[in-house]
C-alpha positions as CSV (number, residue, x, y, z in Angstrom):
1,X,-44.3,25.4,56.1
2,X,-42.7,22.5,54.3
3,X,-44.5,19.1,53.4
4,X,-42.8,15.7,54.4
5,X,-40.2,14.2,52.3
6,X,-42.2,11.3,51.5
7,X,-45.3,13.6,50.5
8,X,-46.7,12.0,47.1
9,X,-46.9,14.7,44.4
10,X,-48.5,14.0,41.2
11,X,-50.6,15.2,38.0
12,X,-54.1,13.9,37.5
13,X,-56.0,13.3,33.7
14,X,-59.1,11.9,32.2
15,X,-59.6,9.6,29.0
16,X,-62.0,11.3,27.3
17,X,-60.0,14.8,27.8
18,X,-56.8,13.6,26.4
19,X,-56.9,10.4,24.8
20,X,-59.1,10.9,21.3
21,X,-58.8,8.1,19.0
22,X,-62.5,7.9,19.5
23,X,-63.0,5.6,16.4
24,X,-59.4,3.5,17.0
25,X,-59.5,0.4,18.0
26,X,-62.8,-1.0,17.9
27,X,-63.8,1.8,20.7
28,X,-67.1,2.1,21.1
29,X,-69.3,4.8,21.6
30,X,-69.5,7.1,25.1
31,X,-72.6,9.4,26.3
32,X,-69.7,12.1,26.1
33,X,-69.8,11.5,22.5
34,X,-73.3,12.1,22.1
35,X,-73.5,14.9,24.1
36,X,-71.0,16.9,22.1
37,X,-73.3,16.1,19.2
38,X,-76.2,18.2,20.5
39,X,-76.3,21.4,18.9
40,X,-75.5,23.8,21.5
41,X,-74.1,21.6,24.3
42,X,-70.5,22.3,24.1
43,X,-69.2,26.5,24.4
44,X,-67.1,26.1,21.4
45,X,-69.1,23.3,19.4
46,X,-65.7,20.9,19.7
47,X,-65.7,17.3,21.0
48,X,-63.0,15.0,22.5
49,X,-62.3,12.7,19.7
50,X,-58.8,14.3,18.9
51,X,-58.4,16.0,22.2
52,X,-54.1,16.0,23.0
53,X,-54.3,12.6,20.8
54,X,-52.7,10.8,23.8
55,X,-53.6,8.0,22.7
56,X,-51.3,7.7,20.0
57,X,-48.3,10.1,21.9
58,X,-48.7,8.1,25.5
59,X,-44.7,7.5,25.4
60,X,-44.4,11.2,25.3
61,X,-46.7,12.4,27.6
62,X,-45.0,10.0,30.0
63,X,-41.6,11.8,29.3
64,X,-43.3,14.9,30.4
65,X,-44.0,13.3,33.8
66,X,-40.4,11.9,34.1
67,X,-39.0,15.3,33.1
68,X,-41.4,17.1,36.3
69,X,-40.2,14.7,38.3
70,X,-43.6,13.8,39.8
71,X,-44.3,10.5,42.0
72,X,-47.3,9.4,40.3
73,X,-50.3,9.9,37.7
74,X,-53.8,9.5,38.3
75,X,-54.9,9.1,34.4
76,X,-58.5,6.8,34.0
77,X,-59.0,4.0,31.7
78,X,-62.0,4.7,28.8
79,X,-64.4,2.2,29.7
80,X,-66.1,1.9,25.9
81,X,-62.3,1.2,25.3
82,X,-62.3,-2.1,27.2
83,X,-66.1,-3.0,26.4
84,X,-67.8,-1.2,23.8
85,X,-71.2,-2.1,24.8
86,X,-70.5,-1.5,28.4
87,X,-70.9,-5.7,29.0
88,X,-70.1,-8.5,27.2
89,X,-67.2,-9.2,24.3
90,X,-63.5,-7.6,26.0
91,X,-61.7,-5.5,23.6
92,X,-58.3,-7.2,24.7
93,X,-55.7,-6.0,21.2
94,X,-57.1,-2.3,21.6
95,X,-58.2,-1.6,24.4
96,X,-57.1,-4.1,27.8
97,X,-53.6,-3.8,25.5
98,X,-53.4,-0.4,25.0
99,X,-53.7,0.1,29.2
100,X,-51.4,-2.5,29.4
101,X,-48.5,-1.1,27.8
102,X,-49.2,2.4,29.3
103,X,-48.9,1.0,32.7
104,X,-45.7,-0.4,32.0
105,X,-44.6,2.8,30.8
106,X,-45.1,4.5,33.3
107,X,-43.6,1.7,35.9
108,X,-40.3,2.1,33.5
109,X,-40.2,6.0,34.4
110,X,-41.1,5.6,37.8
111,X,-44.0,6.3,38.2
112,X,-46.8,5.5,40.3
113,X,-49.5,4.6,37.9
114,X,-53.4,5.5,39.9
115,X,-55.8,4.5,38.3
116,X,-59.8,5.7,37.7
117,X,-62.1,3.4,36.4
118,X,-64.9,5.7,35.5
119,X,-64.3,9.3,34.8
120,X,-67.7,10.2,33.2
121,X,-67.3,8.4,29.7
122,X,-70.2,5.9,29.9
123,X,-70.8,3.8,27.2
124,X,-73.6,4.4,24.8
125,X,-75.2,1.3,25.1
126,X,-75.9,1.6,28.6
127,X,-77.3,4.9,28.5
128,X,-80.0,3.5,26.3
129,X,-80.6,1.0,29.1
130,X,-81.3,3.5,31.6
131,X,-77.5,4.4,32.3
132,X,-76.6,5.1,35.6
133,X,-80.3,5.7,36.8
134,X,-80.8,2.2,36.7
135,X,-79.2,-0.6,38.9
136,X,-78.0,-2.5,36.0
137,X,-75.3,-0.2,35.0
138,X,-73.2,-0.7,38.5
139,X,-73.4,-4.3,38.4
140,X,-71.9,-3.9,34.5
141,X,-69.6,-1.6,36.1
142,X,-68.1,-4.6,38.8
143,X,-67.9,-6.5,35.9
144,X,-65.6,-4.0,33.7
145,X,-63.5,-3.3,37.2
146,X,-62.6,-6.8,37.4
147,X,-61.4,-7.3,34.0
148,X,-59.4,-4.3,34.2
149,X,-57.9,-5.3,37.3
150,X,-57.3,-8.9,36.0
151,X,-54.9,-7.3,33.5
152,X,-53.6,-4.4,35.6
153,X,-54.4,-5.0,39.5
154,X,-50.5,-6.1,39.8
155,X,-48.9,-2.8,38.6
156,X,-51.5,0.0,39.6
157,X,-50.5,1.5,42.9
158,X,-54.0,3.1,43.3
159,X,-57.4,2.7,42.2
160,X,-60.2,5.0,42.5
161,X,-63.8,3.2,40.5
162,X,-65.7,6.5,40.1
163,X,-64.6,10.1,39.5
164,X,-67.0,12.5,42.1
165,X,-70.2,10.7,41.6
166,X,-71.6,14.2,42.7
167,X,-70.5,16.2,39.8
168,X,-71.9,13.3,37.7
169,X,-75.7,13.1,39.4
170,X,-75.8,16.9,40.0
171,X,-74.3,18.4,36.4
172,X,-75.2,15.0,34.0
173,X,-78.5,14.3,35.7
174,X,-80.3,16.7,37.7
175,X,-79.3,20.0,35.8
176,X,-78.1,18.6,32.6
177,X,-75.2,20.9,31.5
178,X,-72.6,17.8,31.2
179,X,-73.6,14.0,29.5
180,X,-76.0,12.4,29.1
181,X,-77.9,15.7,29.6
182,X,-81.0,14.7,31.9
183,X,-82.6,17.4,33.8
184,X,-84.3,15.7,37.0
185,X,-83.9,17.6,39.9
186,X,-84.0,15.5,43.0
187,X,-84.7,12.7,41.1
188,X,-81.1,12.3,40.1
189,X,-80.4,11.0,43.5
190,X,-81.5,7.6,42.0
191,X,-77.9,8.0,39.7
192,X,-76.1,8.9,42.9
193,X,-76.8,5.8,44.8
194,X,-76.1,3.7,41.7
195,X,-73.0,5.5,41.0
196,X,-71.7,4.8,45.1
197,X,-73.0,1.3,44.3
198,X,-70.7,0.9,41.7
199,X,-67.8,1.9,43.6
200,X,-68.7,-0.5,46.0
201,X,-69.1,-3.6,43.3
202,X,-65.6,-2.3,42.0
203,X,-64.4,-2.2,45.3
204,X,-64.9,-5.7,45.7
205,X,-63.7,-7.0,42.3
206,X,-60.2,-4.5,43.2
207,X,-60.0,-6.8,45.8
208,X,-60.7,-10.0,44.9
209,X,-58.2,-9.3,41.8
210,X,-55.1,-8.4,44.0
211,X,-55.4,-4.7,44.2
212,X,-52.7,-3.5,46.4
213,X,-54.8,0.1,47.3
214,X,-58.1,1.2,46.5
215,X,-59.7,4.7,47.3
216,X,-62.3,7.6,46.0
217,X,-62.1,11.0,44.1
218,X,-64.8,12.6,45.6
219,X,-65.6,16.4,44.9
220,X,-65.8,18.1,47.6
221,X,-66.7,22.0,48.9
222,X,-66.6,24.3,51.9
223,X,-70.3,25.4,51.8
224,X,-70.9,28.8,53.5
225,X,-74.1,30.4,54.2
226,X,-75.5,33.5,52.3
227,X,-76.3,35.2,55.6
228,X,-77.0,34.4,59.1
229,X,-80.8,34.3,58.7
230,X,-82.4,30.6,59.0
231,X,-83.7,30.0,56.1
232,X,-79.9,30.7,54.1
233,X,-78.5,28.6,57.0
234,X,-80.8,26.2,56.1
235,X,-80.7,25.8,52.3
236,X,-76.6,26.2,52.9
237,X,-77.2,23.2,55.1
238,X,-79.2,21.3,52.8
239,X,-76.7,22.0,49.8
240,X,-73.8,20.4,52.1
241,X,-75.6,17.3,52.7
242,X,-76.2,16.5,49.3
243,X,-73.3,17.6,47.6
244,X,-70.7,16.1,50.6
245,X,-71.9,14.1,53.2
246,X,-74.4,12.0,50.6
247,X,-71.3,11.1,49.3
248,X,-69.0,10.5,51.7
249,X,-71.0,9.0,54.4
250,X,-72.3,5.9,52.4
251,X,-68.8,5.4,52.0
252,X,-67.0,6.1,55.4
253,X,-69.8,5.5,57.8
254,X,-72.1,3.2,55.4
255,X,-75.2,5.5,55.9
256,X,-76.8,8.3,54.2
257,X,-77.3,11.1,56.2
258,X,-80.6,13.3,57.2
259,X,-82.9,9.9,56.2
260,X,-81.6,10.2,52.7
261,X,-81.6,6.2,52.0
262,X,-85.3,6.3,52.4
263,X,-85.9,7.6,49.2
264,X,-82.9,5.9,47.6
265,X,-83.6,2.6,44.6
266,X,-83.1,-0.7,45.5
267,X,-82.5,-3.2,48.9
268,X,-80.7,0.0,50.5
269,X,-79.1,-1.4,53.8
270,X,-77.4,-4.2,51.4
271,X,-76.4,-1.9,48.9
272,X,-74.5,0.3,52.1
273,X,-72.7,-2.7,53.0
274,X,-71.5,-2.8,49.6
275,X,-70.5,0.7,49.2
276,X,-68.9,0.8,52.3
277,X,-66.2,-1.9,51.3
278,X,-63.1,-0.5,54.0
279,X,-60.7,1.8,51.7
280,X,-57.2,2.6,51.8
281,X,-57.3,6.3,50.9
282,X,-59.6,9.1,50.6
283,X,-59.6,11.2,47.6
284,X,-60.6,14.5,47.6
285,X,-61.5,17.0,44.8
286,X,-61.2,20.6,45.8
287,X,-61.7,23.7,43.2
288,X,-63.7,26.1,46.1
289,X,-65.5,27.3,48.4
290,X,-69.5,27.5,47.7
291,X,-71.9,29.9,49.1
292,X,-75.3,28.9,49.1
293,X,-78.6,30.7,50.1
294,X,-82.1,30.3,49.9
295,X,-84.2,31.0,46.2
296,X,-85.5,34.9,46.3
297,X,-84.0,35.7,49.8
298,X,-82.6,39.1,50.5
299,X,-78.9,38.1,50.5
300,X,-79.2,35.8,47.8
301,X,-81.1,38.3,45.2
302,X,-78.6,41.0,46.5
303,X,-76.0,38.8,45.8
304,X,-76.8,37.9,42.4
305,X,-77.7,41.6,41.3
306,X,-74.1,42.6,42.4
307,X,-72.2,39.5,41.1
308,X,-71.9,37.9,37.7
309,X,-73.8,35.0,37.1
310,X,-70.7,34.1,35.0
311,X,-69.1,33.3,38.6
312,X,-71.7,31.1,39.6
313,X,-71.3,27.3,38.4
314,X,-74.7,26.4,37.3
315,X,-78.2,27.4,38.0
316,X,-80.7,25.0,40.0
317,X,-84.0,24.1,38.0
318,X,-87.0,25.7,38.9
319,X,-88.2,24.3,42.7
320,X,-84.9,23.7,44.1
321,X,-84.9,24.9,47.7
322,X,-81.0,26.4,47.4
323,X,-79.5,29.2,45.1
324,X,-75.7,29.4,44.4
325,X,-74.3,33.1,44.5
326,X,-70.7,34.6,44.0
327,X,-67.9,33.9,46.5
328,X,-66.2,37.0,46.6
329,X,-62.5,36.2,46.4
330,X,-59.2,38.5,45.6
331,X,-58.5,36.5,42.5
332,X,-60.5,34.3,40.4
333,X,-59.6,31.8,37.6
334,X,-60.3,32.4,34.0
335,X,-63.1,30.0,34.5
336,X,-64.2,32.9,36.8
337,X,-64.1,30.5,40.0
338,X,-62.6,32.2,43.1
339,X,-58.9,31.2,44.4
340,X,-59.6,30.4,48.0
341,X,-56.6,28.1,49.6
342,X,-57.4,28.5,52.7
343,X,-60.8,26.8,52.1
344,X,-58.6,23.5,50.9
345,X,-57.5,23.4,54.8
346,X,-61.0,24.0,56.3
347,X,-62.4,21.0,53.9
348,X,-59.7,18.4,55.3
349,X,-59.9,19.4,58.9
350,X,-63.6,19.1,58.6
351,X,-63.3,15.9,57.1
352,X,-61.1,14.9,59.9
353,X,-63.2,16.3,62.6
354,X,-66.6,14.7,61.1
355,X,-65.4,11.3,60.5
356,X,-62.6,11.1,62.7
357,X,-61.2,7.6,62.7
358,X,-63.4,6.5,59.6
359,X,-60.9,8.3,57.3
360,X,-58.5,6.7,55.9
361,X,-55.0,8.7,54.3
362,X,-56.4,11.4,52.3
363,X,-55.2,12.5,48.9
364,X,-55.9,15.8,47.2
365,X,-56.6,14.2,43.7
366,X,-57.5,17.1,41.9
367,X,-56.9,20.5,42.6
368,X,-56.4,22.8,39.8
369,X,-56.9,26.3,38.1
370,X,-57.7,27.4,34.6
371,X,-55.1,30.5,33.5
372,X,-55.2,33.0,30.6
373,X,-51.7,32.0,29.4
374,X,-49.4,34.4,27.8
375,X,-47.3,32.7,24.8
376,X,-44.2,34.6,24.2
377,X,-41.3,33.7,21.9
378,X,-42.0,29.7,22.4
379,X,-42.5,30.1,26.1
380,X,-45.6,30.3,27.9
381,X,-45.8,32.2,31.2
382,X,-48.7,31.3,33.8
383,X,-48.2,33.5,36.9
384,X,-51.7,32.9,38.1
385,X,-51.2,29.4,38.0
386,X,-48.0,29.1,39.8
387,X,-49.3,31.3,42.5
388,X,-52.5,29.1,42.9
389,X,-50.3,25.9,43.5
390,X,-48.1,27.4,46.1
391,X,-50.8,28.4,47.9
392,X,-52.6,25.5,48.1
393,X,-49.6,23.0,48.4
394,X,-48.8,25.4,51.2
395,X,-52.7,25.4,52.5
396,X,-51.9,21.7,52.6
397,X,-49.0,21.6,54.4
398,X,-51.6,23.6,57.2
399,X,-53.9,20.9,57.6
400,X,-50.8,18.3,57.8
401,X,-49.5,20.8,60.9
402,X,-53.2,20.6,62.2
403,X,-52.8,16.7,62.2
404,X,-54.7,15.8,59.3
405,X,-53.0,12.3,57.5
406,X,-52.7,13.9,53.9
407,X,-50.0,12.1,52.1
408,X,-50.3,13.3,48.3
409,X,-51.7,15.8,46.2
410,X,-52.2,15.9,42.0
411,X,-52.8,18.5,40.0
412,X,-55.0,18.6,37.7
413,X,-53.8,18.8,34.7
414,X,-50.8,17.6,33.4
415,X,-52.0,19.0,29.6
416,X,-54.5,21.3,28.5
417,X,-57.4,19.7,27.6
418,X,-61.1,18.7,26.3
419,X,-62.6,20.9,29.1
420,X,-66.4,19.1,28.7
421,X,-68.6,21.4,28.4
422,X,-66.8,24.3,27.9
423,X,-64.5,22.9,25.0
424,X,-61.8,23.8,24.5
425,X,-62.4,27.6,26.0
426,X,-60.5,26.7,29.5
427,X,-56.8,25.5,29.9
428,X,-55.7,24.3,32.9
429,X,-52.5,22.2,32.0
430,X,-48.7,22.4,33.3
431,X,-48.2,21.6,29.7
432,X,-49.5,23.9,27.0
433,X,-51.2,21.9,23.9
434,X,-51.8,23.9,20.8
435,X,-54.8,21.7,19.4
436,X,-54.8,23.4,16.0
437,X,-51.4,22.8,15.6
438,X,-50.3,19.0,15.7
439,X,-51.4,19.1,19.3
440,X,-47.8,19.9,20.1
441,X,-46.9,20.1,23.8
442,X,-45.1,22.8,25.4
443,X,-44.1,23.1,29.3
444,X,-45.4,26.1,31.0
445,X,-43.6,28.1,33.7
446,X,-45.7,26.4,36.1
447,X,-44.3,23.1,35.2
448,X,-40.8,24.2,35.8
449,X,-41.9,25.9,38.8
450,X,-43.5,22.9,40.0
451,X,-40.5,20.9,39.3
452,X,-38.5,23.2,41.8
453,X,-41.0,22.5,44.6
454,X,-41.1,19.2,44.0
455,X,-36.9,19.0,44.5
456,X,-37.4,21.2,47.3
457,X,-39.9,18.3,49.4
458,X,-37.8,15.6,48.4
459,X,-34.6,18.1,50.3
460,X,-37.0,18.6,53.2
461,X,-37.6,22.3,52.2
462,X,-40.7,23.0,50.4
């Protein structure tokens, strides 16, 4: 089933992944950095402060993009780059410049620069304010939008402020496996309503700057029961309303669901109002499927005496009224998560048939796999990969057929990278980077092969 001519295909990034240069510039310091610090905290004991060293080869990862023939690039902007306090003093020659001139670059190669504000590299000096559990940090954060935007609002075809606020509260703060590390539990939801705040704030400074489109990047995931019995119905229903609809409905409907405000920080019917600034797009995140049970029932202790813990993303902390457990799949990544297209297609006709009118143009801004490449001869073949983008380019093209407005989808990644906790262990890049080696680039298979398809849209074919 082909996808429309005008179908917007792209590759997505994040600073702290790719840029390094963690010390160029005047930058200043990020919770990212700290947290690779801690003994322990990262698989491989590496950091991000060389990563692809894009931030001195920008010029040629942007002839990578003009070579796949994409239509756009969803990169984000290191905030500790523009203000390395978080507030205050702008870091114009480094940092607003250094944006500045990679926007134009990739205007000159045509194309479509989207932009994220915040994907997860807070500075350091608001963390030891509180960070994002405290309401401070999303009114520094409307400040740091509109600067940005002051600089870049007239170029940027899309902005998204904050990079799946869920990942951020669940894996930073309540289980503390990514920065800064806090283990909370349901307290975290404090950092989720700040975080949605945020958007909001930066919302409104987009605006009031001339942005021409403003959206989200919001994770998202089918959640499916471990069994029919109510109380795995029940913990599988729980698990959906805080890991999707507490993020989606603030934003689309401009309430939490289930009474969740009531236990949220701050005047929290002004704050909605806020967070619910009208958007322009939708961005959705979408690895797969979750299956979700109740701690110590029969399907879940089954299922985790059969599985491998290794294909469950994280534990919960002892008193959490859900347990993940395997999704049994055909294939799986070498991150061990399983391949599931057709999930992709149940997520965006469910977001269409729960929100209806309130959703705006969605775009698939991530969706990506991790591969076990194979490096022959200076080639590098990555058969899993290619078959995990057909199938989920064509699992989009289903929810288009079943009327869902989809108008783009990125892959993530356009380079191997700093994979955050796990190092650099996991590569999930079109482009191959050999980080002990010059961090020299080489396409993949799936780059070519995703150059094909992308040919084949633009001929009404693919």
């Amino acid at each position: 089933m082909p996808l429309p001519r005008d179908f917007v295909v792209g590759t997505s990034t994040a600073a702290y992944q790719i840029e390094g240069g963690v010390e160029a510039g005047g930058r200043g310091r990020s919770i990212w950095d700290d947290f690779c610090d801690r003994p322990g905290a990262i698989r491989d004991g590496s950091s991000g402060a060389t990563a692809c060293d894009s931030h001195r080869r920008w010029d040629e990862d942007v002839a990578l993009l003009q070579g796949l023939g994409v239509d756009a690039y969803r990169f984000s902007i290191a905030w500790p780059r523009i203000q390395p306090t978080g507030s205050g003093p702008v870091n114009a020659a480094a940092g607003l410049d250094f944006y500045d001139r990679a926007v134009d670059a990739l205007c000159e190669a045509g194309v479509a620069p989207f932009a994220t504000l915040y994907h997860w590299d807070l500075p350091s000096a608001l963390q030891a304010k509180g960070g994002w559990m405290v309401r401070e940090t999303a009114e520094r954060f409307g400040e740091y939008a509109a600067v940005v935007a002051d600089r870049l609002a007239d170029r940027v075809a899309m902005w998204m402020p904050v990079n799946e606020p869920v990942v951020v509260t669940i894996f930073g703060h309540a289980v503390g496996i990514h920065a800064p590390g806090e283990v909370r539990g349901f307290e975290a939801l404090g950092a989720a309503h700040h975080l949605l705040l945020g958007h909001g704030l930066a919302t409104r400074a987009l605006r009031a700057s001339g942005a021409r489109a403003v959206g989200t990047a919001n994770n998202h995931t089918p959640v499916r029961a471990a069994s029919d019995a109510d109380e795995d119905v029940a913990a599988a229903a729980l698990y959906d309303t805080i890991h999707n609809r507490a993020f989606a409905e603030p934003i689309l409907l401009g309430e939490y669901p289930n009474g969740m405000g009531e236990g949220m920080p701050g005047p929290v019917a002004e704050d909605l109002a806020v967070i619910s600034e009208p958007l322009d797009a939708y961005g959705v995140n979408y690895y797969n499927p979750t299956k979700v049970g109740a701690p110590g029932s029969p399907a879940v202790t089954a299922a985790l005496a059969t599985g491998s813990r290794d294909e469950v993303p994280f534990e919960m902390p002892e008193g959490i009224p859900f347990a993940l457990v395997p999704v049994e799949a055909d294939e799986r990544t070498a991150f061990g998560w399983p391949v599931v297209p057709e999930g992709l297609t149940e997520l965006l006709v469910q977001l269409r048939d729960q929100y209806g009118d309130a959703l705006p143009p969605v775009y698939v801004t991530e969706s990506g796999c991790s591969t076990d490449d194979v490096v022959e001869d200076g080639q590098v073949h990555d058969e899993a990969r290619i078959r995990y983008l057909d199938t989920h380019l064509d699992a989009v093209a289903e929810a288009i057929d079943a009327g869902v407005d989809v108008r783009g989808h990125f892959v993530w990644s356009l380079l191997d990278n700093f994979e955050w906790a796990e190092g650099y262990t996991q590569r999930f890049g079109l482009v191959r980077v050999e980080f002990d080696d010059g961090q020299t680039r080489t396409p993949k298979d799936s780059y070519a092969w995703l150059r094909e398809r992308i040919t084949q849209i633009r001929q009404g074919l693919g």
